[in-house]
N, C-alpha and C positions, 0 to 999 in steps of 0.2 A: 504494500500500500504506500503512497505518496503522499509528502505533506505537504510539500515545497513544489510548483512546476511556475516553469518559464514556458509559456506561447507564444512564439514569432516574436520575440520581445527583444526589440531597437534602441538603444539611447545616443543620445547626439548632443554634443555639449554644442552650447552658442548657433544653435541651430538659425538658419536665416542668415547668419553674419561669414565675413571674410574669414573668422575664427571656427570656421564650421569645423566638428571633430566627431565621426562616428566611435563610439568607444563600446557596443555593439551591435550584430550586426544580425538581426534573425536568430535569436539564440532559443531554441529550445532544448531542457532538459528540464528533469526533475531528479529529486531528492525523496530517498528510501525512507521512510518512520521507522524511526528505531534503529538506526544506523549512523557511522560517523563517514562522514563525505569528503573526503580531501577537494582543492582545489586546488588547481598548481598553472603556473605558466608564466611568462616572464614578465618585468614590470612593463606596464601601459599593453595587456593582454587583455585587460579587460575586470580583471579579480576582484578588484575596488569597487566598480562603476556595480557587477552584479547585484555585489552583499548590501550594498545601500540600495540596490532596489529590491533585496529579498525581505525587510523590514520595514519599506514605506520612505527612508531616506528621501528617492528620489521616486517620481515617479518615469513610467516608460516612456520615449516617443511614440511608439510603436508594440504592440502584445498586449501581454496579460499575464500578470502576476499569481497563481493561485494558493490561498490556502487549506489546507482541506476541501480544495474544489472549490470554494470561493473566491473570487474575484476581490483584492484587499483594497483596492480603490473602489468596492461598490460605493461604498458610502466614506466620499472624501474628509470629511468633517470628523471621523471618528477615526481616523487612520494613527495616532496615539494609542488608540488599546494594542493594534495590531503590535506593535513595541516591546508591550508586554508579553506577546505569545513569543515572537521573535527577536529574541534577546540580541543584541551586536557589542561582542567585547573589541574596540576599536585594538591595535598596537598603540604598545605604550599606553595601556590603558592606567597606569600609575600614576599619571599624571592628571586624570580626573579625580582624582581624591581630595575631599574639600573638606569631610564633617570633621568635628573634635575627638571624637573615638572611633575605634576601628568598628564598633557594633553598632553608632548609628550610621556609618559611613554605609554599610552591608545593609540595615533597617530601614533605609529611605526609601530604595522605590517599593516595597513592602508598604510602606506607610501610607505612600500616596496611591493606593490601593484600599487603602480605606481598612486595614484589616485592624481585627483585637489585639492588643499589648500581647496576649500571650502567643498569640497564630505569629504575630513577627516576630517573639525570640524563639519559638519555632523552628521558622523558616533561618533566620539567623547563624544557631547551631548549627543546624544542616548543612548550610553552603559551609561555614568555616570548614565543617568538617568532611567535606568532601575535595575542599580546596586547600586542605594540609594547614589549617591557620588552628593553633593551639588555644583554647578558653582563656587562659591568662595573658593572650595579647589583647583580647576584645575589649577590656575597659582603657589600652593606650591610645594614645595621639597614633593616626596611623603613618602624622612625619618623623615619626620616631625606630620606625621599622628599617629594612633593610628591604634596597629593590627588589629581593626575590617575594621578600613577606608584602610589600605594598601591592603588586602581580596579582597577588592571590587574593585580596581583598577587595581588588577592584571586580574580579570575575566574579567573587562569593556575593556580589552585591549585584550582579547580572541573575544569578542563578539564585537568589534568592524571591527573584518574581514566579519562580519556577515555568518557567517559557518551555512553550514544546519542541521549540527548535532553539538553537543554541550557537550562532555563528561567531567565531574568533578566527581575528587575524593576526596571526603571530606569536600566539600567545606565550612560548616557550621562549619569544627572540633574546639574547642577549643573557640567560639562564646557563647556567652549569648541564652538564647530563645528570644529574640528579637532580637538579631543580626542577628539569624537563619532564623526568620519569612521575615525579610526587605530583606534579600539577596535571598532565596529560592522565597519567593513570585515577586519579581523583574523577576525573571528568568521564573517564568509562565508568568508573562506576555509578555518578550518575544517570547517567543515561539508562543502567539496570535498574536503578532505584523511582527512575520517576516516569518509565516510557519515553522518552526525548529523543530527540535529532541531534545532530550536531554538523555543523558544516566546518570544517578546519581550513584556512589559510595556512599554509606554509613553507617555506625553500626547502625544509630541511626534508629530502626523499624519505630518511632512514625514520622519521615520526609517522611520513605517512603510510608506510611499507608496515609500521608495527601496530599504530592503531586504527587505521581506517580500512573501513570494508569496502567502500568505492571510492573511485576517482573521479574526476574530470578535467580535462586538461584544457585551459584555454592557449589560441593561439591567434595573434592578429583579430583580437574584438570577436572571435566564434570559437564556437565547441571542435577542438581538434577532436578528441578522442575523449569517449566517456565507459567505462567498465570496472568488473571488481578489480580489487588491487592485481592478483595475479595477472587478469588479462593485460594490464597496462606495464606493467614492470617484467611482466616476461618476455615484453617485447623492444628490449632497452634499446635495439637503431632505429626508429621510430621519434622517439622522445630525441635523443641524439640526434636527429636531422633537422628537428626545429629548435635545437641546442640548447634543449633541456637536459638535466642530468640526471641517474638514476642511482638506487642505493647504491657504496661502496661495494656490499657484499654480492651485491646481483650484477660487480664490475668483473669481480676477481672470478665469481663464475661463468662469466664469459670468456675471460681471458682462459679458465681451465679448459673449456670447451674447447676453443681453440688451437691449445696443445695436445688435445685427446684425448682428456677425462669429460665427459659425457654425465655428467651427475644430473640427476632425477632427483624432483622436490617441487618444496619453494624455495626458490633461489633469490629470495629479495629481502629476507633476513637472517639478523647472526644464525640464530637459532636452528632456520629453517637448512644455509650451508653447510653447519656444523652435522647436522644428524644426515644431510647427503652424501659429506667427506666420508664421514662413518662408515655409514654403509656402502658405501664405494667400496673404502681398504675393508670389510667384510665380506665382500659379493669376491673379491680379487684375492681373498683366503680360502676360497672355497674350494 
C-alpha cells in the first residue's frame, strides 16, 4: 500500500521569467507504508524541490500530490495539518532549536496540537527515547548539549507529532559512525513502533544499503531508477554512468568478480560480503 504518490508532478522555479528553472520534470513515483525510502542523486537532481512538495512546502506546477489517495492541496487553506502527518527534518536541523529546555523544545508542536499535559510528556519520552536523548538531558538548555545530542532533539520534536511519514534530509550529516548507527537505528524502530514511512535523504550509499528497503534515484529533475535496495545497488555501472556512487563493499565485490571470485548474496553490505566471502572459501573446501 502507498502513502506518499507523485502524478505527473512539474515544478519550475521563477516560472514566466528569464530565471525560468524546471527543477522537475513529470515525476511520478510513490512511496511504500511502512517502509524507509532512500532518495539519492546529485545536488540540483531535484531531492530538495521533491521533499518540500511531499509536505505542502511548495506546491506543484504541474500533478498531484497524494496522501493516502488524497489530493493534499484539496483544501488549500488547511494545508498546515498536512505538516503534521508529514513531518520534514530539514539538514542541520540543530539549528532550529529555540525553546529553554530540551522537553519543551521536543513539546511544542505536540502542544500546538492542542493535546493534554500528560499525552505531551507522552509523546515527549517516546521521541527522546527513540532518538537516543537520555531523561536527565530533558530538563537542560538544549544550547548546552553537544551537536550530536542537539540532532536528536530537533528530530524527537518532528516525531513527536507522530506523523505517518517521516522525511529527513541528512540526518546523520557530519555525525561519527556511531552517532549515525544510534540515530538511524532509533528511527527503524520507530517506524515498528508506530506504523510510519520514512523517506531518507542521503550521500552516504553505505546508510542507505543498511536501512532502506527502496530506493529512488533522481537524475537531471526525473526519476532515473526506482526499486528495492538490491535491485538498485546490484547494478552499480548504472549508478556509475550518471556518477553516482555505490556502497564501498558492493565496490570491492565487483572488483572480486572481476578477478574471478563470482560471490553470490547481497553484495551491498559488510555483512551481506562477509557471509558470501565465507561461503565462497567453504563451497572451495568442498
Amino acid at each position: 500500500m502507498d502513502v506518499l504518490e507523485l502524478k505527473n508532478v512539474s515544478f519550475v522555479y521563477s516560472k514566466g521569467t528569464p530565471f525560468q528553472k524546471v527543477a522537475l520534470d513529470n515525476i511520478n513515483i510513490s512511496f511504500e507504508k511502512g517502509k524507509i525510502t532512500g532518495l539519492i542523486g546529485h545536488t540540483g537532481s531535484g531531492k530538495s524541490t521533491l521533499v518540500n512538495l511531499l509536505n505542502g512546502l511548495n506546491k506543484p506546477s504541474e500533478g498531484t500530490v497524494l496522501l493516502n489517495g488524497k489530493d493534499i492541496w484539496e483544501k488549500p487553506k488547511e494545508i498546515s495539518k498536512i505538516r503534521y502527518k508529514v513531518g520534514l527534518v530539514m539538514q542541520y536541523p540543530e539549528y532550529q532549536l529555540f525553546d529553554e529546555t530540551v522537553r519543551a523544545d521536543i513539546g511544542f508542536a505536540p502542544r500546538n496540537l492542542g493535546l493534554s499535559k500528560e499525552e505531551i510528556e507522552m509523546r515527549v519520552l517516546e521521541a527522546a527515547k527513540f532518538t537516543g536523548i537520555d531523561d536527565s538531558l530533558l530538563n537542560k538548555s538544549p544550547f548546552e548539549l553537544s551537536g550530536g545530542q542537539k540532532r536528536r532533539v530537533a528530530i524527537a520534536g518532528i516525531l513527536a507529532m507522530k506523523p505517518e511519514v517521516l522525511i529527513l534530509d541528512e540526518p546523520a550529516a557530519g555525525l561519527d559512525p556511531r552517532g549515525r548507527r544510534e540515530i538511524l537505528g532509533g528511527l527503524t524502530e520507530y517506524i515498528n513502533h508506530n506504523d510510519a514511512s520514512i523517506i531518507l535523504v542521503s550521500h552516504s550509499m553505505e546508510d542507505m544499503a543498511y536501512y532502506c528497503d527502496n530506493v529512488v534515484v533522481m537524475n537531471k529533475s526525473r526519476v532515473f531508477k526506482s526499486g528495492t535496495v538490491k535491485e538498485i545497488f546490484s547494478n552499480a555501472d548504472e549508478l556509475n554512468d550518471i556518477g553516482l556512487d555505490v556502497p564501498i563493499v558492493a565496490k570491492i565485490a565487483s572488483k572480486l568478480k572481476k578477478s574471478g571470485i563470482d560471490l553470490q548474496g547481497t553484495l551491498y553490505t559488510v555483512e551481506g560480503v562477509k557471509e558470501a566471502i565465507l561461503n565462497y572459501i567453504m563451497e572451495g573446501k568442498r
